[in-house]
C-alpha positions as a LaTeX table, in Angstrom:
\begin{tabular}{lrrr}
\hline
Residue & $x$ (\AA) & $y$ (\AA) & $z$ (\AA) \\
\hline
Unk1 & 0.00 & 0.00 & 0.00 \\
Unk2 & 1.26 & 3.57 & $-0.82$ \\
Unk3 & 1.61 & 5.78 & 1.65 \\
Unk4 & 3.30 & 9.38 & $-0.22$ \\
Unk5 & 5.20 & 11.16 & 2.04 \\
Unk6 & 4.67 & 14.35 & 0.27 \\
Unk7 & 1.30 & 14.35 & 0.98 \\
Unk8 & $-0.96$ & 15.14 & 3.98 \\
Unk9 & $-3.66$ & 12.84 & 5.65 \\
Unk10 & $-6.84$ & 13.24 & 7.72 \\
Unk11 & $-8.21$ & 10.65 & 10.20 \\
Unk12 & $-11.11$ & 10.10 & 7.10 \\
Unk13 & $-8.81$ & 9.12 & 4.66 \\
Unk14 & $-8.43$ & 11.83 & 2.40 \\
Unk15 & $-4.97$ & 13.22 & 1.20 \\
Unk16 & $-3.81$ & 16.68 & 0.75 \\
Unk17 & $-1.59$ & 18.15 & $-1.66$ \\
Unk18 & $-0.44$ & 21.79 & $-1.33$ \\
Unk19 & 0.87 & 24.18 & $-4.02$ \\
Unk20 & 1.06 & 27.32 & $-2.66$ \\
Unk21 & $-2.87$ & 28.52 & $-1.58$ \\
Unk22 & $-3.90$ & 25.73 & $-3.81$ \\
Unk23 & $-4.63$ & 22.03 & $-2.41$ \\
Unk24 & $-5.34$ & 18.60 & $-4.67$ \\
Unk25 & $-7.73$ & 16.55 & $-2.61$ \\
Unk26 & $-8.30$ & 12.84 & $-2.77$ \\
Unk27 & $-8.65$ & 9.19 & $-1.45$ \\
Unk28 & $-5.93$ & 7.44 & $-0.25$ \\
Unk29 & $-4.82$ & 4.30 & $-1.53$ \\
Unk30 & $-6.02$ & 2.92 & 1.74 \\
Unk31 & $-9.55$ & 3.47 & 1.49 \\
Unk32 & $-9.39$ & 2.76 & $-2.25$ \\
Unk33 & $-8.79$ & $-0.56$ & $-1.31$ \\
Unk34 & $-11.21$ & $-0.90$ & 1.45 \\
Unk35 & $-14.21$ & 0.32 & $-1.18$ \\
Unk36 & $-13.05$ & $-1.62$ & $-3.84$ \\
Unk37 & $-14.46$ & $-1.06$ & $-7.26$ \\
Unk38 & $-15.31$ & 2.47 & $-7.63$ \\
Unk39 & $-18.32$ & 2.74 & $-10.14$ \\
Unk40 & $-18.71$ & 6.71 & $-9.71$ \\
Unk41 & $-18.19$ & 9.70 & $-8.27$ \\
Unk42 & $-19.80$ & 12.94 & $-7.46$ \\
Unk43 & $-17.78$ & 15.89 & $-7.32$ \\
Unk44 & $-18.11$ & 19.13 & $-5.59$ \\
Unk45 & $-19.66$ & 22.08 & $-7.47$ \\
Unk46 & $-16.94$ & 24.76 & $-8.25$ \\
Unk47 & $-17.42$ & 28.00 & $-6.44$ \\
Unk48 & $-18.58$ & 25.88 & $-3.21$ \\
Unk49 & $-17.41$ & 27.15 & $-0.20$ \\
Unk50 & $-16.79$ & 24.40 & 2.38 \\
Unk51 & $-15.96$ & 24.34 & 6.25 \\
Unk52 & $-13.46$ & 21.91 & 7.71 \\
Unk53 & $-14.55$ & 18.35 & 7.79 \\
Unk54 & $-17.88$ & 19.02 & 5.62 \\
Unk55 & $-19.21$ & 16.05 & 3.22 \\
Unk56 & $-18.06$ & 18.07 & $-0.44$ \\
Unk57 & $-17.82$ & 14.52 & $-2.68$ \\
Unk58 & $-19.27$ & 11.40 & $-2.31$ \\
Unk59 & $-17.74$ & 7.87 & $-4.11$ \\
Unk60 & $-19.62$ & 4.91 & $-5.02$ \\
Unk61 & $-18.74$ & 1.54 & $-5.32$ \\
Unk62 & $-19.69$ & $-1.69$ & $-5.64$ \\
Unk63 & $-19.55$ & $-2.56$ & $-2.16$ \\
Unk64 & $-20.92$ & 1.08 & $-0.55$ \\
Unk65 & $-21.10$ & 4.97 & $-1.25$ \\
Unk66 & $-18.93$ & 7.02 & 1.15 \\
Unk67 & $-18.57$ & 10.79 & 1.92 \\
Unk68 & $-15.09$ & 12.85 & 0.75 \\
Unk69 & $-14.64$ & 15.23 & 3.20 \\
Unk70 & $-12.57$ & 18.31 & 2.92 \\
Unk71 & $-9.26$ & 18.22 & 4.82 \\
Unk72 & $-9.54$ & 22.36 & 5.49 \\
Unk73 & $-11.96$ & 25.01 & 4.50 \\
Unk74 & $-12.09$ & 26.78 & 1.70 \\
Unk75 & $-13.36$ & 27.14 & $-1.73$ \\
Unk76 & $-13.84$ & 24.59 & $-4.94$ \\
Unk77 & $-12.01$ & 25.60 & $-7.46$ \\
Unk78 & $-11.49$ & 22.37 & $-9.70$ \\
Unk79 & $-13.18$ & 19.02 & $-10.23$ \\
Unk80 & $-11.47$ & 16.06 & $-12.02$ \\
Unk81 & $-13.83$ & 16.03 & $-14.64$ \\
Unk82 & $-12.14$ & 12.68 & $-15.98$ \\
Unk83 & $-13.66$ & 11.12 & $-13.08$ \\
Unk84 & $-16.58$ & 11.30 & $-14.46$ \\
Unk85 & $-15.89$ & 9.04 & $-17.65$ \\
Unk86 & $-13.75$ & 7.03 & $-15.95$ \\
Unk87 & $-14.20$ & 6.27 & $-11.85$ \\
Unk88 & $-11.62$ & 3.56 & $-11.79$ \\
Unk89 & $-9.06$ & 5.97 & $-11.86$ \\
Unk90 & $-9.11$ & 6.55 & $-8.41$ \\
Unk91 & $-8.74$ & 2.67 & $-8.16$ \\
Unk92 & $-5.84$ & 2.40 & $-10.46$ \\
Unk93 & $-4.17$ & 5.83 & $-9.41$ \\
Unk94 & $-5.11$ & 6.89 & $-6.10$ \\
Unk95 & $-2.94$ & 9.97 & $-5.51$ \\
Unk96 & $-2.45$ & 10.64 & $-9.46$ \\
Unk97 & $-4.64$ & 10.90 & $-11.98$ \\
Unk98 & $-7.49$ & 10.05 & $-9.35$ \\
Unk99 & $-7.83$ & 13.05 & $-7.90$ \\
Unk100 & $-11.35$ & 14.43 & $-7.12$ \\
Unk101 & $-11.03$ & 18.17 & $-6.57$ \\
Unk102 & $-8.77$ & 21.08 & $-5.92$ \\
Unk103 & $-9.42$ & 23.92 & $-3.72$ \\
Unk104 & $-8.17$ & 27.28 & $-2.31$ \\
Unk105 & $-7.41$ & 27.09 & 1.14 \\
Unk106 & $-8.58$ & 29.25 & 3.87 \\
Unk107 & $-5.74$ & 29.27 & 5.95 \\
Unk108 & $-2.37$ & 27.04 & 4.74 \\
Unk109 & $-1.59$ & 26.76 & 8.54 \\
Unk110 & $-4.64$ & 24.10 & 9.16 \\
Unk111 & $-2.89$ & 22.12 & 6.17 \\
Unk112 & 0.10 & 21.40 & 8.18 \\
Unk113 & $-1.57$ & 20.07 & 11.43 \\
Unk114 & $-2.87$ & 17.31 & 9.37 \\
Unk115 & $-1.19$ & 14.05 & 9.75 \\
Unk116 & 2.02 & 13.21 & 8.14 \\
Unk117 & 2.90 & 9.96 & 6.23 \\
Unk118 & 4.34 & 8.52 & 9.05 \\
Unk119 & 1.06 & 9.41 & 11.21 \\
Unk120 & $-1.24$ & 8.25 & 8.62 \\
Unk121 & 0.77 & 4.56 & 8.42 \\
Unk122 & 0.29 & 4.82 & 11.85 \\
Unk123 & $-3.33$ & 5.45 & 11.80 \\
Unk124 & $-4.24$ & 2.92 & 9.45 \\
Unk125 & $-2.03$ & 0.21 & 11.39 \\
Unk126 & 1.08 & 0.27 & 8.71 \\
\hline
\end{tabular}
C-alpha cells in the first residue's frame, strides 16, 4: 500500500496536496482498497465554499457509497472532470490521476496540522 510522504492525511482518509494557496484533494490508496471497485463519483460544485470536515464529494462503489470530506476550509475551485468518464481511476491511481477536486485554502496553517505519512501509516495500522 502507498503511503506518499509528500502528501498530507486526515483521520477520514483523504490526502492533501499543497501548491502554494492551492490544495489537490483525494482518497488514499487505503480506502481505495477498502471500497473496492469504484463505479462513480460525485464531485463538488466549483465555487462551493466548504468548512473543515464538511461532506463536499461522495464515491460509489460496488460494495458502498462514502462521503469525501474536505481536509480544510475553503473554496472549490477544480473538479477532475475525468472522473466522471472514468471512476476507476481513483482505483488504479489513487494519488495521481485520481484526484477528485482542488481547492483554495482558507488558511495554509490548518494544512500542516494534518497528519504526516508517518502518522497516517500509523493510523491505518502500517
Amino acid at each position: 500500500m502507498s503511503v506518499p510522504a509528500n502528501l498530507k492525511y486526515t483521520v477520514d482518509h483523504e490526502w492533501i496536496l499543497l501548491e502554494g494557496d492551492v490544495a489537490t484533494v483525494g482518497i488514499t490508496d487505503h480506502a481505495q482498497e477498502e471500497l473496492t471497485d469504484i463505479v462513480f463519483v460525485e464531485l463538488p460544485e466549483i465555487g462551493r465554499e466548504c468548512e473543515e470536515e464538511e461532506g463536499i464529494a461522495v464515491v460509489e462503489s460496488v460494495k458502498a457509497a462514502s462521503d469525501i470530506f474536505a481536509p480544510v476550509a475553503g473554496e472549490i475551485v477544480g473538479a477532475n472532470e475525468a472522473l466522471e468518464g472514468d471512476p476507476a481511476l481513483v482505483n488504479t491511481d489513487p494519488h495521481g490521476n485520481g484526484w477528485i477536486f482542488k481547492m483554495k485554502v482558507s488558511d495554509v496553517a490548518d494544512v500542516a496540522a494534518l497528519m504526516d505519512a508517518d502518522a497516517y501509516n500509523a493510523h491505518i495500522g502500517g
